[in-house]
ZAROVO-243821 format. One record per atom (N, C-alpha, C, CB): x, y, z; residue in three letters. Coordinates in steps of 0.1 Angstrom, whole numbers, padded with zeros to 4 digits, always signed. Glycine has a CB too. Layout:
<drenvexs>
XYZAla/...
</drenvexs>
This chain:
<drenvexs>
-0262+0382-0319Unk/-0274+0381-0310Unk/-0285+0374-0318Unk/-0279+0394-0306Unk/-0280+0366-0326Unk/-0289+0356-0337Unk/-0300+0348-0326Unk/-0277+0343-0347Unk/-0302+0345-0315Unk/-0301+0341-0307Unk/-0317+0345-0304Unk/-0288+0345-0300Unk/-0313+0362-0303Unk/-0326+0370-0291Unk/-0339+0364-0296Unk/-0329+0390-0292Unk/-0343+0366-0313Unk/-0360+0361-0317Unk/-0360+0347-0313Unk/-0366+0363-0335Unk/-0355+0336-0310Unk/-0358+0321-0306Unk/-0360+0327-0288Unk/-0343+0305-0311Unk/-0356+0334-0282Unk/-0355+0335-0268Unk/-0372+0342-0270Unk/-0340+0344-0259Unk/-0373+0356-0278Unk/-0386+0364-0274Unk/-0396+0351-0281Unk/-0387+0384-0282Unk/-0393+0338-0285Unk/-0407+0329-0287Unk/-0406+0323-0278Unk/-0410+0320-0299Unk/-0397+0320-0272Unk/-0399+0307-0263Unk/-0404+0316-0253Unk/-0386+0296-0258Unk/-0406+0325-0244Unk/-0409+0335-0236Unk/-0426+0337-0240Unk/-0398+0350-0238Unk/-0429+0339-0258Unk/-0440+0342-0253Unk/-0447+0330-0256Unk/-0447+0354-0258Unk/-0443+0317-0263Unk/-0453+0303-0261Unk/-0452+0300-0244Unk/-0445+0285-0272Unk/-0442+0299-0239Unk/-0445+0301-0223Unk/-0454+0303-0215Unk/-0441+0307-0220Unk/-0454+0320-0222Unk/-0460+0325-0213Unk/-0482+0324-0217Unk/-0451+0342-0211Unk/-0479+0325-0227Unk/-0495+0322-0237Unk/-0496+0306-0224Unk/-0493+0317-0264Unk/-0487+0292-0223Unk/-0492+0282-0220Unk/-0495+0287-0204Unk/-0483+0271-0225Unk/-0486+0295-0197Unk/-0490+0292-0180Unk/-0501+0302-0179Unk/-0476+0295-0166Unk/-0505+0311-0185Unk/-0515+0321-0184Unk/-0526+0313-0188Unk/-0513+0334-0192Unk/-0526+0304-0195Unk/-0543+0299-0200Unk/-0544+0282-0189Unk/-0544+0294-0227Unk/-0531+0278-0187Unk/-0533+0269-0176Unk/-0539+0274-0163Unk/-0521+0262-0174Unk/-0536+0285-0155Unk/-0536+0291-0144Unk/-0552+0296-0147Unk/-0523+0303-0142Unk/-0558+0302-0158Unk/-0569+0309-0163Unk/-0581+0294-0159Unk/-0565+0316-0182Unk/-0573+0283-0167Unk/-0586+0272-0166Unk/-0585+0266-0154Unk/-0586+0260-0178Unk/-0577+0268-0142Unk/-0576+0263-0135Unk/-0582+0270-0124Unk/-0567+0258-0134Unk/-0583+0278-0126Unk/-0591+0290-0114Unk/-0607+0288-0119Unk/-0586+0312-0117Unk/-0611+0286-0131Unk/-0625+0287-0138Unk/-0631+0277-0132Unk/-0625+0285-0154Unk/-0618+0263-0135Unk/-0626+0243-0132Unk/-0627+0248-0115Unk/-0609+0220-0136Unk/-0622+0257-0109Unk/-0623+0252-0092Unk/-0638+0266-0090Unk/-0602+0257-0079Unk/-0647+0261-0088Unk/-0659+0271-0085Unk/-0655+0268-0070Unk/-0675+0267-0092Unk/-0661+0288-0070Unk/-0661+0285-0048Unk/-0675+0283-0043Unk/-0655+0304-0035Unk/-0676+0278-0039Unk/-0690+0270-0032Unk/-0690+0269-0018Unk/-0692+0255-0036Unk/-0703+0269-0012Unk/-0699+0267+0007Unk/-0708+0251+0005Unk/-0708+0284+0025Unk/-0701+0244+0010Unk/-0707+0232+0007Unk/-0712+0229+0023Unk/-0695+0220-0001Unk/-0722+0221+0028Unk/-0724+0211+0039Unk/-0719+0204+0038Unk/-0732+0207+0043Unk/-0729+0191+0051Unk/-0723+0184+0051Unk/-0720+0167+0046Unk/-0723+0187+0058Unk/-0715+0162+0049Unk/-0716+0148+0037Unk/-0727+0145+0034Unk/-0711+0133+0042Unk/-0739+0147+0040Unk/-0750+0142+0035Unk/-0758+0146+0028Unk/-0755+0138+0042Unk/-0751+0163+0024Unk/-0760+0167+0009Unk/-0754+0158+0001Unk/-0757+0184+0002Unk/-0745+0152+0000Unk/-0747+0140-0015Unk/-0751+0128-0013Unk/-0735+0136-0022Unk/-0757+0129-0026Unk/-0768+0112-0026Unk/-0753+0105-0033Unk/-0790+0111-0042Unk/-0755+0092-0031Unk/-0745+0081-0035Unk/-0747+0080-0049Unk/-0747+0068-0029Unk/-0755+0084-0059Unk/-0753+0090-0070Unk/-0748+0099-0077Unk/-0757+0091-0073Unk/-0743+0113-0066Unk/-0743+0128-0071Unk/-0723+0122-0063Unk/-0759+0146-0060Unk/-0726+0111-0054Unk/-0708+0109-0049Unk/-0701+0098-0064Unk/-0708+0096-0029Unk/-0711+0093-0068Unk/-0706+0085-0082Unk/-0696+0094-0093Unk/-0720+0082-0090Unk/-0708+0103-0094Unk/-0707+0113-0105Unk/-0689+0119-0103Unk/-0720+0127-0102Unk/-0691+0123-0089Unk/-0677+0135-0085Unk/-0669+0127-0087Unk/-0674+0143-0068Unk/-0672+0113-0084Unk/-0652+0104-0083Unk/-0654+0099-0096Unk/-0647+0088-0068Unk/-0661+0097-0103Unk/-0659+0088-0115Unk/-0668+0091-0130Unk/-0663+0073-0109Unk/-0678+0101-0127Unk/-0685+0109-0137Unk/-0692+0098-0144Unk/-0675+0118-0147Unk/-0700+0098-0156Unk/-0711+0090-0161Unk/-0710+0076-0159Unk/-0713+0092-0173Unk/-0695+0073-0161Unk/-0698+0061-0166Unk/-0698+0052-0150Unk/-0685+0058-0178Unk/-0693+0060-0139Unk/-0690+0051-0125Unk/-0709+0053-0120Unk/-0675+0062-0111Unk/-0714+0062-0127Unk/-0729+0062-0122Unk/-0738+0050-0128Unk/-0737+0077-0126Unk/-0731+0049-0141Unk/-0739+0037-0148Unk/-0735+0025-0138Unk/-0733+0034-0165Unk/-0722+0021-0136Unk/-0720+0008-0128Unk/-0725+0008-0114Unk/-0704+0005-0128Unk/-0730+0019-0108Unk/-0736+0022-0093Unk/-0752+0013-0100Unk/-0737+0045-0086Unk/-0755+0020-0108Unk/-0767+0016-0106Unk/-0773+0005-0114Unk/-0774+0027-0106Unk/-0764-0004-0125Unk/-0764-0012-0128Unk/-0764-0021-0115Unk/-0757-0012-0136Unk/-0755-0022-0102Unk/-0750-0028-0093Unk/-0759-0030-0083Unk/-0739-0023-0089Unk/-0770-0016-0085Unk/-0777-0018-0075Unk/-0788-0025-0082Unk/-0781-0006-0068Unk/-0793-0020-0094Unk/-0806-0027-0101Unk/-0804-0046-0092Unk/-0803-0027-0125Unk/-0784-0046-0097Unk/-0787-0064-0096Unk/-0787-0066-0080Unk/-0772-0076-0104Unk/-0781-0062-0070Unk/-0785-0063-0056Unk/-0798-0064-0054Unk/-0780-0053-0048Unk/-0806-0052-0056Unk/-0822-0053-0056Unk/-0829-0061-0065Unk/-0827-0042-0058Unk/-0821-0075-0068Unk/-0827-0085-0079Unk/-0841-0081-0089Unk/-0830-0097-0071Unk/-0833-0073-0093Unk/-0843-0062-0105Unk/-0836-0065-0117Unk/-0843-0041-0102Unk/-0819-0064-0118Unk/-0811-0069-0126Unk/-0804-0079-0126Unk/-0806-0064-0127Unk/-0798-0090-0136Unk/-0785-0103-0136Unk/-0778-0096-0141Unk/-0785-0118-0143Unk/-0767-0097-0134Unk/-0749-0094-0142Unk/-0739-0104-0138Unk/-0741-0077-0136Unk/-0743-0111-0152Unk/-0739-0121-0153Unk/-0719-0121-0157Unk/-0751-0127-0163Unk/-0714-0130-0148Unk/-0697-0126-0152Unk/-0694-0132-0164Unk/-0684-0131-0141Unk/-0700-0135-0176Unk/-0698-0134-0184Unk/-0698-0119-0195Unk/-0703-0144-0185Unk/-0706-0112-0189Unk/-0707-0101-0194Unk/-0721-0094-0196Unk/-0701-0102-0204Unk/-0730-0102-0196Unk/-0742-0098-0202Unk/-0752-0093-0186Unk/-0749-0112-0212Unk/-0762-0087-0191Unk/-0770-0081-0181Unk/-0784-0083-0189Unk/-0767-0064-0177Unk/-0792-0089-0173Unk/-0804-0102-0183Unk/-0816-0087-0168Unk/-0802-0136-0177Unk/-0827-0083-0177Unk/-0836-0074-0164Unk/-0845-0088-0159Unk/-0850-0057-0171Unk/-0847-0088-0149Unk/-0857-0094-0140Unk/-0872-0088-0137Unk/-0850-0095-0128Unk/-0868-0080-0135Unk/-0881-0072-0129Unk/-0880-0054-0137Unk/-0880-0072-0107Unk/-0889-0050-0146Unk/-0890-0040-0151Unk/-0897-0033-0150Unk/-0890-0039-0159Unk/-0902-0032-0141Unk/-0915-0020-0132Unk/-0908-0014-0125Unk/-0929-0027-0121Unk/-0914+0002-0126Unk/-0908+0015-0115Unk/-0895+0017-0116Unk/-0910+0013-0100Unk/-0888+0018-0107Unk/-0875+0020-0106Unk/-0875+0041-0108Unk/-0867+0009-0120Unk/-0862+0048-0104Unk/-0860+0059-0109Unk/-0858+0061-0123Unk/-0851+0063-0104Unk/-0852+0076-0127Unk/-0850+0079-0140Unk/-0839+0069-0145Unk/-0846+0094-0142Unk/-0828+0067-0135Unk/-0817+0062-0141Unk/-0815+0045-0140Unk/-0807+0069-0134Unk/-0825+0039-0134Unk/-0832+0026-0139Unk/-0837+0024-0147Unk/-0840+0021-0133Unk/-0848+0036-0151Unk/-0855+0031-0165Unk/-0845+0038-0178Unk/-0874+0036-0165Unk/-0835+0041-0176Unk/-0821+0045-0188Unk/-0816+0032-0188Unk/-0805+0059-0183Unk/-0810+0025-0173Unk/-0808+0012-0175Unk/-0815+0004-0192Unk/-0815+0005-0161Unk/-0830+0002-0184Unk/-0839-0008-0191Unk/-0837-0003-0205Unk/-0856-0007-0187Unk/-0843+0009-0205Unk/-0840+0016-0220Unk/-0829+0006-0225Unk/-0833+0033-0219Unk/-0818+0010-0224Unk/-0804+0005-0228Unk/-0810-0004-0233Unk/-0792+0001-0220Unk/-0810-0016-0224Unk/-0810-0029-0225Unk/-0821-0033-0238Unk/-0814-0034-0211Unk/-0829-0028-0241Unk/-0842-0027-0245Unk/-0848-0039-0248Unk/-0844-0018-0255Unk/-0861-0041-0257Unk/-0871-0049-0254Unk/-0871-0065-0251Unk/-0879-0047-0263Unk/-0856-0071-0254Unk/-0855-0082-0253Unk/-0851-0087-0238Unk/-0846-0086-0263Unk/-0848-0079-0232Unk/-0845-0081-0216Unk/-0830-0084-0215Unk/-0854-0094-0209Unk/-0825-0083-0226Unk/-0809-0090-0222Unk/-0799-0082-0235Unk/-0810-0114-0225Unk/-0788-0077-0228Unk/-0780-0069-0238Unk/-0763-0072-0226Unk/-0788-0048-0241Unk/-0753-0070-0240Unk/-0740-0075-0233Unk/-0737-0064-0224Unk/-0728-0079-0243Unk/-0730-0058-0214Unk/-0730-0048-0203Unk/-0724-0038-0211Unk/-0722-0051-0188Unk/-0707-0041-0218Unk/-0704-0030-0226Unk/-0713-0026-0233Unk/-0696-0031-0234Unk/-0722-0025-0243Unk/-0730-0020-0252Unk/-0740-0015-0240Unk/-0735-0031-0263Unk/-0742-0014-0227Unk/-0753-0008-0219Unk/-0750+0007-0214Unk/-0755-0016-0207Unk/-0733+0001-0209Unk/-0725+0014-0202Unk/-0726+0024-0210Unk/-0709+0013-0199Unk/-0723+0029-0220Unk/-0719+0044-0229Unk/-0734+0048-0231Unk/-0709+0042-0247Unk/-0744+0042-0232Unk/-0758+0046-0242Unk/-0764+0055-0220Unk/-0773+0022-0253Unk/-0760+0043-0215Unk/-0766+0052-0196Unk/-0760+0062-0198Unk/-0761+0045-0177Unk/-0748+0058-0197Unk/-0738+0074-0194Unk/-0740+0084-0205Unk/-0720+0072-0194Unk/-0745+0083-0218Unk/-0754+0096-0227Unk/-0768+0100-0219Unk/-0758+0089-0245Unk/-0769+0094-0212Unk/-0787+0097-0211Unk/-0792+0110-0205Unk/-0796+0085-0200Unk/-0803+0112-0204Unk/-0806+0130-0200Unk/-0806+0124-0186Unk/-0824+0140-0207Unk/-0811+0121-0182Unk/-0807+0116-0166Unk/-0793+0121-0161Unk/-0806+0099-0165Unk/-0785+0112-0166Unk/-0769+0113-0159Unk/-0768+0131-0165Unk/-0753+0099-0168Unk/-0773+0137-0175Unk/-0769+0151-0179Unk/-0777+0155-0168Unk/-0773+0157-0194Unk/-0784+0158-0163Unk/-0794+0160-0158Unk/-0786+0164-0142Unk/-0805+0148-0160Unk/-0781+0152-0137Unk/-0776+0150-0131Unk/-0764+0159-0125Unk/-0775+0141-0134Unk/-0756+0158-0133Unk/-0741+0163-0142Unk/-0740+0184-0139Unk/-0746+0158-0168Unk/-0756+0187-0143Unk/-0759+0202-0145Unk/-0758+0205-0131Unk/-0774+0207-0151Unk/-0765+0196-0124Unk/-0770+0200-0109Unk/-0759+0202-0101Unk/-0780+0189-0102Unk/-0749+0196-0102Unk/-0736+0194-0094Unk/-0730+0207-0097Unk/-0727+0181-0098Unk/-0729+0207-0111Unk/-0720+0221-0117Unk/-0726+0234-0113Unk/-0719+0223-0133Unk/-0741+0233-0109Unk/-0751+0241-0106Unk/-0746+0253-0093Unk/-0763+0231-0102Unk/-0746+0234-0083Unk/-0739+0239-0069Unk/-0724+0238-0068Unk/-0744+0229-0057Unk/-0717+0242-0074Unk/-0702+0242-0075Unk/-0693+0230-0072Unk/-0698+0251-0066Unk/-0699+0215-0072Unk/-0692+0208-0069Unk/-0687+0200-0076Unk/-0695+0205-0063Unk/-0686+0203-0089Unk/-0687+0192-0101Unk/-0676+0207-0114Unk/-0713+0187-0106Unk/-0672+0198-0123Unk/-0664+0210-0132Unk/-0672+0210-0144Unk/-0646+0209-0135Unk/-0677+0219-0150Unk/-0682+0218-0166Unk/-0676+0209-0175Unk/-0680+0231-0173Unk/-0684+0206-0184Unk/-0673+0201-0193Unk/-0669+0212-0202Unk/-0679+0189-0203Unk/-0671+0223-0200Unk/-0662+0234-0207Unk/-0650+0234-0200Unk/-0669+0247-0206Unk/-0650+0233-0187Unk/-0634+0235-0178Unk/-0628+0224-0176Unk/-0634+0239-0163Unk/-0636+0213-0180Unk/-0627+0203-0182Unk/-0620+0205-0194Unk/-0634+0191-0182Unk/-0626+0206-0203Unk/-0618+0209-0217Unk/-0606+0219-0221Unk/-0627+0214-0225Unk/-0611+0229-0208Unk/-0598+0238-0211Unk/-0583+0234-0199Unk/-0605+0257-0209Unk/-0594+0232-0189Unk/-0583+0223-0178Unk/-0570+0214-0191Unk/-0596+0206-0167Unk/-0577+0204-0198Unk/-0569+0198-0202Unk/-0564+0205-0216Unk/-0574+0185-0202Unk/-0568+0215-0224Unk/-0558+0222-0234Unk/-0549+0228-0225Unk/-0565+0234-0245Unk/-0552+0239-0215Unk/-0542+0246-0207Unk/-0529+0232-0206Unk/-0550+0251-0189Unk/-0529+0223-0199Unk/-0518+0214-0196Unk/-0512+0212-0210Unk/-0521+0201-0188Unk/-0517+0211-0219Unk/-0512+0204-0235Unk/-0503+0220-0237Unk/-0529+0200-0249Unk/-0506+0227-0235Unk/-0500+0237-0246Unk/-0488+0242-0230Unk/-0516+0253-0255Unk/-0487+0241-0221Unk/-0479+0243-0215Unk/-0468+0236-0217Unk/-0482+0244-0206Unk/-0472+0224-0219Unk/-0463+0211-0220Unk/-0457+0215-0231Unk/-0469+0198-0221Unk/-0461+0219-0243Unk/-0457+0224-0257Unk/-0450+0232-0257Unk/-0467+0229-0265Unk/-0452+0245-0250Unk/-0443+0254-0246Unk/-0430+0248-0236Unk/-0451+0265-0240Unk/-0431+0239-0225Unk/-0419+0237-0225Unk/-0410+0229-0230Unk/-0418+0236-0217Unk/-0410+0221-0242Unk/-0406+0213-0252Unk/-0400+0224-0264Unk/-0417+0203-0255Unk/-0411+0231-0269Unk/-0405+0238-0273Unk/-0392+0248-0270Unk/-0411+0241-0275Unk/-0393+0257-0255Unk/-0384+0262-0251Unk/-0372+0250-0249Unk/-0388+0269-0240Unk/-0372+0242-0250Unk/-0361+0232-0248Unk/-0352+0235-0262Unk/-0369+0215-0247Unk/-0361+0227-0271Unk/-0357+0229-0281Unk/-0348+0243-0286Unk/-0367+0227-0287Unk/-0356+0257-0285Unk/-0356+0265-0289Unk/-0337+0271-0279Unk/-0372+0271-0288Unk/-0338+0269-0269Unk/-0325+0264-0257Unk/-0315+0259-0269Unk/-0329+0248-0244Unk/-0314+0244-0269Unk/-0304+0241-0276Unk/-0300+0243-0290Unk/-0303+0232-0274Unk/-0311+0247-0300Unk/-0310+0255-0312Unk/-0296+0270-0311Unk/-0327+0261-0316Unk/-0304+0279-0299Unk/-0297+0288-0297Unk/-0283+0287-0292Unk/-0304+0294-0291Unk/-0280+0279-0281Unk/-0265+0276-0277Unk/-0252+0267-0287Unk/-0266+0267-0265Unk/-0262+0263-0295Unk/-0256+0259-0309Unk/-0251+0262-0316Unk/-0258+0257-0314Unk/-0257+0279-0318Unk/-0257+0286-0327Unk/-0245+0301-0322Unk/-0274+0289-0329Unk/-0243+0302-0313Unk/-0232+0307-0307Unk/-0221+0307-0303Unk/-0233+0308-0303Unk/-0209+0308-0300Unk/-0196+0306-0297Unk/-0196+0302-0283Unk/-0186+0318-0300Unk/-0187+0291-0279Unk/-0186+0288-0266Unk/-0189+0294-0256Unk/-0177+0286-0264Unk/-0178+0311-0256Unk/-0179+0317-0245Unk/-0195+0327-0247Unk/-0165+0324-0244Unk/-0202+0326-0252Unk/-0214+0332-0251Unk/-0227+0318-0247Unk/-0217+0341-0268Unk/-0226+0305-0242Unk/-0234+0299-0247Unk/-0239+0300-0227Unk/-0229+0284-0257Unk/-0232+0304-0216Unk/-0237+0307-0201Unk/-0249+0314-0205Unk/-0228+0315-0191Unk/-0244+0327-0211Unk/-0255+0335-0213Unk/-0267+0330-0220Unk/-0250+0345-0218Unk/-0267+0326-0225Unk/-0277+0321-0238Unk/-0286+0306-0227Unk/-0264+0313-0256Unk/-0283+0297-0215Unk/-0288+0288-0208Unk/-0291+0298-0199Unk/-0281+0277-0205Unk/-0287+0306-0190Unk/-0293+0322-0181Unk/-0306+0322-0188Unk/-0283+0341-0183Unk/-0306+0329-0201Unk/-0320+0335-0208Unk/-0330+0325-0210Unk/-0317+0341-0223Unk/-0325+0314-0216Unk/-0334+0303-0219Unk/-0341+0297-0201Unk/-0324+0289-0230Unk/-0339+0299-0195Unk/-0338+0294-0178Unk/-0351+0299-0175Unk/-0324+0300-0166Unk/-0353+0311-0175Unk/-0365+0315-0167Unk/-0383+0312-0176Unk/-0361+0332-0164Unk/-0383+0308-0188Unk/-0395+0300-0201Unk/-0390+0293-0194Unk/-0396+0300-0220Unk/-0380+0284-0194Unk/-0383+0269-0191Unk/-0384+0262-0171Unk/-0366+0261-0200Unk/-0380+0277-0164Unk/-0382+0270-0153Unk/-0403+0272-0151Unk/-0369+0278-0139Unk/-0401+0285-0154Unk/-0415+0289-0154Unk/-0427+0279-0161Unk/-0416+0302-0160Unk/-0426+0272-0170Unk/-0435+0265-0180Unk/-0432+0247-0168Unk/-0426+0267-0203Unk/-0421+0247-0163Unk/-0421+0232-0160Unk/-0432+0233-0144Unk/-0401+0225-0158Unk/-0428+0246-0137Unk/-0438+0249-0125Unk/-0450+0248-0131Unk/-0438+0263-0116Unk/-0451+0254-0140Unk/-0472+0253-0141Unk/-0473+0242-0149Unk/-0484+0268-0151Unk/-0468+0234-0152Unk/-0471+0222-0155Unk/-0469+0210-0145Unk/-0463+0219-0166Unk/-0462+0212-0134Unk/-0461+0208-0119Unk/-0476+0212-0115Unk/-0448+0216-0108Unk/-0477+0226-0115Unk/-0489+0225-0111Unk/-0500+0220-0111Unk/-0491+0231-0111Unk/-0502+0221-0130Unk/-0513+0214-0137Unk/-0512+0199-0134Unk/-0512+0216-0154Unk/-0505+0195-0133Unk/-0504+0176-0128Unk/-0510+0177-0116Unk/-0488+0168-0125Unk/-0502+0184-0103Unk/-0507+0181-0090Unk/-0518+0191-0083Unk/-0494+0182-0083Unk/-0519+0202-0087Unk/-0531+0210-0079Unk/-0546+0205-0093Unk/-0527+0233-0077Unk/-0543+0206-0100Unk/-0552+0205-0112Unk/-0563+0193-0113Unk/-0543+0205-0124Unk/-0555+0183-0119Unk/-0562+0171-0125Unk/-0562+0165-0112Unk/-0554+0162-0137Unk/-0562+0159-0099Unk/-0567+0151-0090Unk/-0586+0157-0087Unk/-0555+0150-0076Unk/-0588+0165-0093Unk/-0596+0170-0093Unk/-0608+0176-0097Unk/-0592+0171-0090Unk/-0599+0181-0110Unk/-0605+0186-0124Unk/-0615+0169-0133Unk/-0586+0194-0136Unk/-0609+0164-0134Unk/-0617+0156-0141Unk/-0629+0157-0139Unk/-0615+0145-0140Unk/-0638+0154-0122Unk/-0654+0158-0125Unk/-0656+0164-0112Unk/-0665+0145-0129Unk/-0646+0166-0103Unk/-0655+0175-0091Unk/-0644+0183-0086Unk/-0662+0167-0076Unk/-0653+0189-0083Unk/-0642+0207-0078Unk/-0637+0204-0067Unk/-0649+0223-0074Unk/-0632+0217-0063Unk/-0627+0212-0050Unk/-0638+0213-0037Unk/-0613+0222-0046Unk/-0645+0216-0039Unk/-0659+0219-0029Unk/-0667+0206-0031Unk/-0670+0234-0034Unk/-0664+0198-0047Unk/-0672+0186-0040Unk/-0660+0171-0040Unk/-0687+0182-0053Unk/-0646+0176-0040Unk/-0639+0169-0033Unk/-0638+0168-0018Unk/-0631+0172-0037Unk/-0637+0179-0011Unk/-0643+0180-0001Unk/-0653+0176+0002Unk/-0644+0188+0001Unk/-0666+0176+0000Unk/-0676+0165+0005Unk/-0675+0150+0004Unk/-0688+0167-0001Unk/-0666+0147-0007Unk/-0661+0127-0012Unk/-0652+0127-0001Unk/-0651+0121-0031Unk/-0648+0134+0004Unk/-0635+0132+0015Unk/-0644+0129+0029Unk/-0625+0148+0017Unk/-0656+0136+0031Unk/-0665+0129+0043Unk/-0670+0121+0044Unk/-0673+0132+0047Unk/-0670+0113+0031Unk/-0686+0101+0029Unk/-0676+0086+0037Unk/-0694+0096+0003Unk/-0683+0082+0042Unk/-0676+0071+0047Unk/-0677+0054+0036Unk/-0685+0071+0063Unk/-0669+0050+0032Unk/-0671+0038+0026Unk/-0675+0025+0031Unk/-0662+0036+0021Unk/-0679+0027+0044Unk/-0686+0014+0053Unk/-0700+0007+0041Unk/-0695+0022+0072Unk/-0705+0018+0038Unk/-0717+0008+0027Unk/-0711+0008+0012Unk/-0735+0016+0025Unk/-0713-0004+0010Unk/-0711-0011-0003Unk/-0712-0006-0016Unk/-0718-0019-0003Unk/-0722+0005-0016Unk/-0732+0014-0028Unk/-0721+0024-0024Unk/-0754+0021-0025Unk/-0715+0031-0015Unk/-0710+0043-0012Unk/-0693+0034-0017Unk/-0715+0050+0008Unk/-0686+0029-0015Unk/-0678+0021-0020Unk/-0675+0025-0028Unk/-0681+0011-0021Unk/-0685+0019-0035Unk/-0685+0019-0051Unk/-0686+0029-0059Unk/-0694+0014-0055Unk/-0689+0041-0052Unk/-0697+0052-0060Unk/-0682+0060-0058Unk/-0714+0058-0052Unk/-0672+0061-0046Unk/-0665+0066-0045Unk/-0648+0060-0048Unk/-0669+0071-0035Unk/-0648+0045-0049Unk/-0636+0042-0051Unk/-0635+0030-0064Unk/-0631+0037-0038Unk/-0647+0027-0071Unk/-0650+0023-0083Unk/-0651+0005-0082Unk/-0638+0030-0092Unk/-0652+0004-0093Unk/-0657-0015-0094Unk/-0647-0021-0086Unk/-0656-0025-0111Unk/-0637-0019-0080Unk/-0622-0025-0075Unk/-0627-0031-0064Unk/-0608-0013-0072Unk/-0639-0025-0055Unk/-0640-0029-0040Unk/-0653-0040-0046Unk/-0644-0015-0026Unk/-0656-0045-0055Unk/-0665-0052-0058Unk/-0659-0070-0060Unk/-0672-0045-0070Unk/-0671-0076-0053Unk/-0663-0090-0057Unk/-0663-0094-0070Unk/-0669-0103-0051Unk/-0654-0104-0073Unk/-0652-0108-0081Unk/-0659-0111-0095Unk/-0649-0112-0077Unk/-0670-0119-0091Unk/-0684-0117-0101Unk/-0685-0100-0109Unk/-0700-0119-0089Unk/-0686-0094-0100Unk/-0695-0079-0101Unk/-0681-0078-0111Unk/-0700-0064-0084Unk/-0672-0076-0106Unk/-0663-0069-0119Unk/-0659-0075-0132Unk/-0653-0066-0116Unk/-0664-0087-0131Unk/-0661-0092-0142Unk/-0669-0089-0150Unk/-0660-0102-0143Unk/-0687-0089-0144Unk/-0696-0084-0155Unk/-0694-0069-0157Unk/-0712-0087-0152Unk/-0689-0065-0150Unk/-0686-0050-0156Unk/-0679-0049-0165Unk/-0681-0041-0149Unk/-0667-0058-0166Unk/-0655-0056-0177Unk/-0663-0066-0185Unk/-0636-0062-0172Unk/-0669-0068-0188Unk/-0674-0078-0198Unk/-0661-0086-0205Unk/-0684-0069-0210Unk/
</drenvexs>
């Protein structure tokens, strides 16, 4: 029975991985009674489908529609007009700073740090529609270490049937069967109930991105990313 201590590890890395996947996946989904589409502003719909950095390109996009900003398809972003605007216009300018003109990569990451987008970011998680970055973080260890555990039990599987005489090796795939069927479901799970969702909005503010209609351009954008943009616009985004 050389066999039993590789079976009682693979049982408990298993079981340590689907207990802390299932744990972070109940935490990232807050219950919330949400209304309706039109509690979100086309900033707070940015955030849920694409998180800082899709809010930076919303409102870079809008600055240049409202010829306040050039985004130029070479890459660069030149301000036009630098009066007023919201918080997350003048993070824009900021970025850009005093010379009026900075390449777009070097704009994106400095918006998407700004207390604004945090600001932003709290409020969502506030009202349950958005996932911490704490549950994001554990969202994604939970899947790593499940995954771990069922590689390991793999492993730990054919170490043990190796290690035994023919006619004992049924028994020994039986034992190893239930760590490895169990670790490959919650890692099914973690792929498909989990991450379409976990990255930045719950399921309460998936549910609201599921009402917003993409007929406007800003709403487009905010929910299905630079892709529905012409050609110009994404190129100065990809710089």
């Amino acid at each position: 029975m050389v066999w039993v201590p590789l079976l009682l590890v693979a049982y408990v890395v298993a079981g340590v991985g689907c207990v802390r996947v299932c744990r972070a996946s109940l935490a990232a989904g807050p219950h919330a009674t949400p209304g309706g589409a039109d509690d979100l502003t086309v900033c707070e719909a940015a955030y849920l489908a694409g998180g800082p950095l899709r809010v930076t390109d919303l409102t870079l996009v809008s600055m240049h529609r409202a010829r306040r900003l050039l985004l130029a398809h070479t890459g660069w972003a030149t301000v036009v007009d630098a009066s007023g605007g919201d918080e997350l216009e003048r993070a824009v300018l900021g970025a850009i700073g005093p010379g009026g003109q900075s390449p777009i990569p070097a704009v994106r990451p400095v918006v998407a740090a700004a207390e604004s987008v945090r600001l932003l970011a709290e409020g969502l998680v506030e009202r349950g529609l958005a996932v911490s970055e704490e549950g994001r973080r554990e969202v994604a260890a939970g899947v790593r270490a499940v995954r771990a555990g069922f590689l390991l039990t793999l492993v730990l599987g054919a170490v043990a049937a190796l290690l035994v005489p023919a006619e004992e090796r049924g028994l020994v795939v039986a034992a190893f069967a239930l760590p490895l069927v169990g670790s490959g479901l919650c890692l099914l799970i973690g792929r498909v109930e989990v991450y379409p969702y976990t990255r930045w909005a719950s399921p309460a503010g998936q549910r609201l991105l599921s009402g917003l209609s993409s007929a406007d351009p800003l709403t487009a954008l905010a929910t299905r990313g630079p892709a529905v943009l012409e050609p110009e616009l994404r190129a100065a985004l990809r710089g």
